[in-house]
C-alpha positions as a Python dict, from the first residue, in 0.01 Angstrom:
ca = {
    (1, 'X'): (0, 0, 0),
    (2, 'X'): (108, -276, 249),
    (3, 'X'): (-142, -547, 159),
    (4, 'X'): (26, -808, 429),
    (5, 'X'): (-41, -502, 679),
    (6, 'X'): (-326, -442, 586),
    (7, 'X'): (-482, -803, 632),
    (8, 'X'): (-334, -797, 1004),
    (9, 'X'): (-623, -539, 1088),
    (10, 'X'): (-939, -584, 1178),
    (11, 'X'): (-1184, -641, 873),
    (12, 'X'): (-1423, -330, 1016),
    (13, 'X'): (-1098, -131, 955),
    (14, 'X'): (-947, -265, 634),
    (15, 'X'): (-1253, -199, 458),
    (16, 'X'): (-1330, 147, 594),
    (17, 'X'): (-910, 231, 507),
    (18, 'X'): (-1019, 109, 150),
    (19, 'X'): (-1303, 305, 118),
    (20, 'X'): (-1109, 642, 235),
    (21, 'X'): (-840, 550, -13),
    (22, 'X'): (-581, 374, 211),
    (23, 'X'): (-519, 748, 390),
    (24, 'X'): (-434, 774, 783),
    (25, 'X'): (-701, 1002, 866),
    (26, 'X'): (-984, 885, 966),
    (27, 'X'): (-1207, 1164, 850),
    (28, 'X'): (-1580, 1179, 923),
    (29, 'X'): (-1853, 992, 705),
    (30, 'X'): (-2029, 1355, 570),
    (31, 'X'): (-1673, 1479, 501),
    (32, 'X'): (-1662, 1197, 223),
    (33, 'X'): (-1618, 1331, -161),
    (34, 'X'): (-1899, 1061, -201),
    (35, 'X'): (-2142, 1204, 29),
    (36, 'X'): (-2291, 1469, -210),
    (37, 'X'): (-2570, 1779, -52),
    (38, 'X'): (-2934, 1683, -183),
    (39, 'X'): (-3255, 1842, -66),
    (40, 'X'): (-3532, 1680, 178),
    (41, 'X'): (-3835, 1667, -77),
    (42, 'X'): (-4106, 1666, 218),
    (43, 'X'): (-4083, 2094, 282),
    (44, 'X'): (-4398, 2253, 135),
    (45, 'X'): (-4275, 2398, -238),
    (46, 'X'): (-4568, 2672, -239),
    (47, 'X'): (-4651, 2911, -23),
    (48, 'X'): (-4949, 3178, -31),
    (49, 'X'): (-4969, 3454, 213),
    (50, 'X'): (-5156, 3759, 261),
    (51, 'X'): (-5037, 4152, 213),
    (52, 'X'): (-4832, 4277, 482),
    (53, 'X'): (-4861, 3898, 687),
    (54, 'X'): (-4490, 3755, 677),
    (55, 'X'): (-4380, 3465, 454),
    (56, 'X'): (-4158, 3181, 529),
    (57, 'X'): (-3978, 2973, 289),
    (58, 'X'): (-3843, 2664, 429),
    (59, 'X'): (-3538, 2493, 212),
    (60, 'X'): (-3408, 2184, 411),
    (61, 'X'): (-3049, 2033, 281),
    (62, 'X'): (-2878, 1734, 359),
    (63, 'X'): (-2488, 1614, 352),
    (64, 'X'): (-2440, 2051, 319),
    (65, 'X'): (-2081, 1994, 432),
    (66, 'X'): (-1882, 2306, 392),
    (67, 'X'): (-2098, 2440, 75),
    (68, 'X'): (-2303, 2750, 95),
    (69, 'X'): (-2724, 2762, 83),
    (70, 'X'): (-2832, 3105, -157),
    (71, 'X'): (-3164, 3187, -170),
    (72, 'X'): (-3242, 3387, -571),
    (73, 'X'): (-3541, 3540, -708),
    (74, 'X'): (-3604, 3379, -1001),
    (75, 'X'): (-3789, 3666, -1209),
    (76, 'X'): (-3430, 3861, -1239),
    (77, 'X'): (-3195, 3616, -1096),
    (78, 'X'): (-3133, 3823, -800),
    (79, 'X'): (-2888, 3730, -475),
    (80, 'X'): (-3095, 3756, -176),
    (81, 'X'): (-2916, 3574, 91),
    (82, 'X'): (-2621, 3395, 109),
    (83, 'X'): (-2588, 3205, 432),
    (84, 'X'): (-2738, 3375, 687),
    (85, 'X'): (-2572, 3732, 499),
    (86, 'X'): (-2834, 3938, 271),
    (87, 'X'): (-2710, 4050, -55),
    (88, 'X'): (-2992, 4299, -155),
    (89, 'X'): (-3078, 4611, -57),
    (90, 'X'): (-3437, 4531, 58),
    (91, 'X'): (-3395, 4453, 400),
    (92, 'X'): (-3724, 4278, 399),
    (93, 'X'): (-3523, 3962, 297),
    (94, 'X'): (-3323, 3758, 524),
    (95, 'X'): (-3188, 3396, 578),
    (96, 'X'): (-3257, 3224, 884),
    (97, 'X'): (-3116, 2929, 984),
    (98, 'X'): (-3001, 2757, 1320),
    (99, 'X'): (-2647, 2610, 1423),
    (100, 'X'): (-2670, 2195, 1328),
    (101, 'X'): (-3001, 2249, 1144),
    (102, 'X'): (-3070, 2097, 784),
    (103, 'X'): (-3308, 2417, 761),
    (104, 'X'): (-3225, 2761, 559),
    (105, 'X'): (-3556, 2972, 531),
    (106, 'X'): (-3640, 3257, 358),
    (107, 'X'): (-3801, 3514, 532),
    (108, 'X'): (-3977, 3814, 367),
    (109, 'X'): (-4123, 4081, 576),
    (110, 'X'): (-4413, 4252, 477),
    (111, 'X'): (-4495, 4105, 157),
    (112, 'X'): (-4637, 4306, -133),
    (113, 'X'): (-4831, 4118, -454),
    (114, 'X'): (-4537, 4198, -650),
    (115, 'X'): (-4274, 3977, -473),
    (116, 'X'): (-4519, 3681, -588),
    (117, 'X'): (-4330, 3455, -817),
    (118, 'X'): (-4040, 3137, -799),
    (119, 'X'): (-3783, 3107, -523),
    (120, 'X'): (-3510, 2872, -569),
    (121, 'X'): (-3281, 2772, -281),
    (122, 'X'): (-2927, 2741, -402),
    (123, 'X'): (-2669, 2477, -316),
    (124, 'X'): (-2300, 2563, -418),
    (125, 'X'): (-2186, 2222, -542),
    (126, 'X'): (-2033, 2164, -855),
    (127, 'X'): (-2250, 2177, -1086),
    (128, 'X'): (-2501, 2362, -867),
    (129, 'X'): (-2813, 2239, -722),
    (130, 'X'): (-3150, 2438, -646),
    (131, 'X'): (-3527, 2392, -580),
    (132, 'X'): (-3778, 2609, -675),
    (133, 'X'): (-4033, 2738, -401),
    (134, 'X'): (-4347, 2964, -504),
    (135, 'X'): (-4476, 3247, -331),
    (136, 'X'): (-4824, 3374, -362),
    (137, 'X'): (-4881, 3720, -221),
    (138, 'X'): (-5261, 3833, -225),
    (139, 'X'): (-5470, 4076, -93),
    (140, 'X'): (-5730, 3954, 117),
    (141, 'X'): (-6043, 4193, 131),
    (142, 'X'): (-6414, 4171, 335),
    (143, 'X'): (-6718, 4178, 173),
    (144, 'X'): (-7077, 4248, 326),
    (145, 'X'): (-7339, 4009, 176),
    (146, 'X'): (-7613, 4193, 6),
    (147, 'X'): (-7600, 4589, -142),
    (148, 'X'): (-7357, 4897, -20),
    (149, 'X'): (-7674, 5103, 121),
    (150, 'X'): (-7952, 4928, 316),
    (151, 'X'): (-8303, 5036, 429),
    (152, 'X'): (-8441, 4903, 752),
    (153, 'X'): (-8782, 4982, 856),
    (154, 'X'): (-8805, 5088, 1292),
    (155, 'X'): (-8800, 4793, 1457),
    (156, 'X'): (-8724, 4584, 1227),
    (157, 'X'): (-8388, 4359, 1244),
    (158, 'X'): (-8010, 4457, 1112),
    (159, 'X'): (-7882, 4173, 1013),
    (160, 'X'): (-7502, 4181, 825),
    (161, 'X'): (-7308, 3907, 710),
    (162, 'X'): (-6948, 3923, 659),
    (163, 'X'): (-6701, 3701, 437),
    (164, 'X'): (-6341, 3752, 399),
    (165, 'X'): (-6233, 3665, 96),
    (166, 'X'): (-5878, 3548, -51),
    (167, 'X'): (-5713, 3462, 253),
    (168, 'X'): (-5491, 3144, 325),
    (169, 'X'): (-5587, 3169, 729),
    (170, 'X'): (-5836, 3256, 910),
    (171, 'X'): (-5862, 3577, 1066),
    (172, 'X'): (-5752, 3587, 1402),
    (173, 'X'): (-6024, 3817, 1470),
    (174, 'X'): (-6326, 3999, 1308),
    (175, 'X'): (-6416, 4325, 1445),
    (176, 'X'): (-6732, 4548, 1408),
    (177, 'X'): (-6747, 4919, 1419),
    (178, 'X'): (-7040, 5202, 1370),
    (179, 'X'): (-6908, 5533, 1232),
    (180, 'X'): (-6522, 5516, 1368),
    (181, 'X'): (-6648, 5300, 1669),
    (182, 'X'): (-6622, 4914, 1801),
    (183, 'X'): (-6945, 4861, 1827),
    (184, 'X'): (-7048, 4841, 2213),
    (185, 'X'): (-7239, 4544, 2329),
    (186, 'X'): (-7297, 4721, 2653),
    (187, 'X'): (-7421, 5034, 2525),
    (188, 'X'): (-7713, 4848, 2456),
    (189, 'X'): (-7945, 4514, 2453),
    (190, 'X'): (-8020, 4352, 2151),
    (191, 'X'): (-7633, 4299, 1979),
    (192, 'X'): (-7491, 4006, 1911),
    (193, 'X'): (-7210, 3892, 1659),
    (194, 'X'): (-7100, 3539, 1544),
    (195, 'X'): (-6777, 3491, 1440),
    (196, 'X'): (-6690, 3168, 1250),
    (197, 'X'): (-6345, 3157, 1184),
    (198, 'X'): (-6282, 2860, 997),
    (199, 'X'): (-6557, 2950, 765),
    (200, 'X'): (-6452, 3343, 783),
    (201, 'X'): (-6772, 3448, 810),
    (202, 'X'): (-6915, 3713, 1085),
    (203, 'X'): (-7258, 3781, 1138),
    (204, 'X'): (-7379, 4079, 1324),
    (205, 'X'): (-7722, 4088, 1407),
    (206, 'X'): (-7939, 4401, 1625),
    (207, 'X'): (-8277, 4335, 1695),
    (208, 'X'): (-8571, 4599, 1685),
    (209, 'X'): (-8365, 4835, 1530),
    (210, 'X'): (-8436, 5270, 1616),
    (211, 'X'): (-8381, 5552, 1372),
    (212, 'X'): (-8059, 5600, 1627),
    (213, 'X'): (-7888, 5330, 1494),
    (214, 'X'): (-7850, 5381, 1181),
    (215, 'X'): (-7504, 5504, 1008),
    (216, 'X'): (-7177, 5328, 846),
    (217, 'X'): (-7150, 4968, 936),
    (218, 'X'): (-6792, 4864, 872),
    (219, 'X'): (-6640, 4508, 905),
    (220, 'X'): (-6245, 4504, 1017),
    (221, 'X'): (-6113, 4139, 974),
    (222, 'X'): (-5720, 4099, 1122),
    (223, 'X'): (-5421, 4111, 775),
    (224, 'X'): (-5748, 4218, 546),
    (225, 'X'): (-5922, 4493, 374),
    (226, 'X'): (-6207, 4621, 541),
    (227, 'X'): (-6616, 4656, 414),
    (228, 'X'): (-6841, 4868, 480),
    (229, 'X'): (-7247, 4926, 422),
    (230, 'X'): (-7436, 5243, 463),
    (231, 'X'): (-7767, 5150, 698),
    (232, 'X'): (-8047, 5338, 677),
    (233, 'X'): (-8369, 5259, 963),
    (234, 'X'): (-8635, 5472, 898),
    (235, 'X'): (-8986, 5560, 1099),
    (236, 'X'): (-9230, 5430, 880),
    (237, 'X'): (-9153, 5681, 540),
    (238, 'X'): (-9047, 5532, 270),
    (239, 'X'): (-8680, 5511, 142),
    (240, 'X'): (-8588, 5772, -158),
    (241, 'X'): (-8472, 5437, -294),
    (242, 'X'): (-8780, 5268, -293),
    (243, 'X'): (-8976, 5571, -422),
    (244, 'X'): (-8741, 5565, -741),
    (245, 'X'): (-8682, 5165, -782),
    (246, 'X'): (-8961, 5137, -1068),
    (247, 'X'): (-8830, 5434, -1308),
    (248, 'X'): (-9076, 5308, -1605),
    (249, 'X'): (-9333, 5319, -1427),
    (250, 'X'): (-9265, 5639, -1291),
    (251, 'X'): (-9219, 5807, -1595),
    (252, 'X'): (-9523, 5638, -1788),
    (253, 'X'): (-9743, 5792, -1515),
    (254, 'X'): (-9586, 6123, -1517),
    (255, 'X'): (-9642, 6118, -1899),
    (256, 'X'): (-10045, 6058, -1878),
    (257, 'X'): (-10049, 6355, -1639),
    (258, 'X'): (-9913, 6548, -1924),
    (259, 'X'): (-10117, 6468, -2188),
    (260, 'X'): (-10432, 6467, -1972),
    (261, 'X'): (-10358, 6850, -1851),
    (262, 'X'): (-10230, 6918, -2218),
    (263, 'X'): (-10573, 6806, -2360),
    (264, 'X'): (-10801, 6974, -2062),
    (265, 'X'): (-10601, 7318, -2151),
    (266, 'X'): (-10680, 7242, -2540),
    (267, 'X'): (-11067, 7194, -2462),
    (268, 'X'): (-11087, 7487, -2244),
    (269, 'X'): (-10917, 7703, -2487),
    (270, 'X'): (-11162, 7613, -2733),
    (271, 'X'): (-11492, 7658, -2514),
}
């Protein structure tokens, strides 16, 4: 190296030539053998979606240079993605990622519980680099407050709750049906539903209930399993329910009468 030649130039450029080695090309900072790929730690690491609601996985990488981003499954150390190229045969997989973007995200499609488990996103350096991301696939299901068959006396109120249960978002909408119908808030006065969504509760409530609205109550929340309660409003008779609820009793009572009309048969007999 010309040292005297070197000195003649401008100190910005002596020390950047000594830093690249002394070579004539300038080449650019990220080009650098000391400017090494290392992931952005602020990306969320776990992720929890619900059956059938699409997942994204979002691995961010700096200084990537010319190396390639692979997303594996962890449980069998399969290839997904490569790039933006798949390498499995379940389509539901894919890499997306945008031109001059830090950003390489794992996209799965329709989700099923079992493709719950660790992620890691991939960085071909030497040795290689990765960071585990978990995925959480549940099944989110409604439930009606109270028990599967309900008796409601004419004119009384029907008054449901709904909760849906095991999901990361709320639904973006609760509907109500009777039989295989949305329930109609014009077919009648009297209906009125309260959907909460942050709490992901709905409450459906129909005052002075009639013997003609009774049948299957079912509620339908968006990316969940549905509920459903059998209702029951009767004129005034009471519920085969109710007449069997105290079974003891029933059968203590029944077992007098026996006895009693045993013993009245045994005394006429004997007169």
């Amino acid at each position: 190296m010309n040292l005297r030649g070197q000195f003649e130039k401008s100190p910005g450029t002596f020390l950047k030539d000594c830093a690249e080695g002394g070579s004539e090309h300038n080449s650019p900072y990220w080009e650098q053998p000391f400017s090494q790929p290392y992931f952005d730690n602020t990306t969320r690491r776990e992720v929890t979606t619900t059956v059938g609601q699409t997942a994204h996985l979002h691995c961010r990488v700096r200084n990537l240079g010319d190396r390639a981003v692979s997303w594996i499954r962890k449980r069998d150390l399969h290839i997904l993605t490569v790039g933006i190229l798949t390498y499995t045969n379940d389509q539901r997989f894919q890499s997306l990622h945008t031109d001059g973007s830090d950003e390489w995200t794992l996209k799965v499609t329709s989700p099923q519980t079992r493709d719950s488990g660790i992620y890691e996103c991939q960085v071909s350096t030497e040795p290689k680099i990765s960071q585990a991301f978990k995925l959480n696939v549940v099944v989110s299901k409604a439930k009606i407050v109270g028990n599967p068959e309900l008796y409601i006396r004419s004119g009384s109120d029907i008054n449901l709750t709904c909760i849906v249960l095991q999901t990361p978002d709320p639904p973006s909408f609760i509907y109500w049906y009777r039989g295989g119908n949305v329930i109609n808030y014009s077919q009648r006065g009297g209906i009125s539903v309260v959907t909460e969504k942050q709490t992901r509760t709905s409450r459906l409530l129909i005052s002075r209930a009639l013997p003609q609205d009774s049948g299957n109550y079912t509620c339908s929340p968006s990316s969940s399993d549905a509920a459903s309660v059998l209702v029951h409003v009767l004129n005034g008779e009471q519920p085969a329910a109710m007449q069997h609820g105290n079974n003891s009793s029933t059968a203590i009572c029944w077992t007098i009468d026996f006895v009693l009309v045993i013993f009245l048969q045994c005394f006429v007999l004997e007169r």
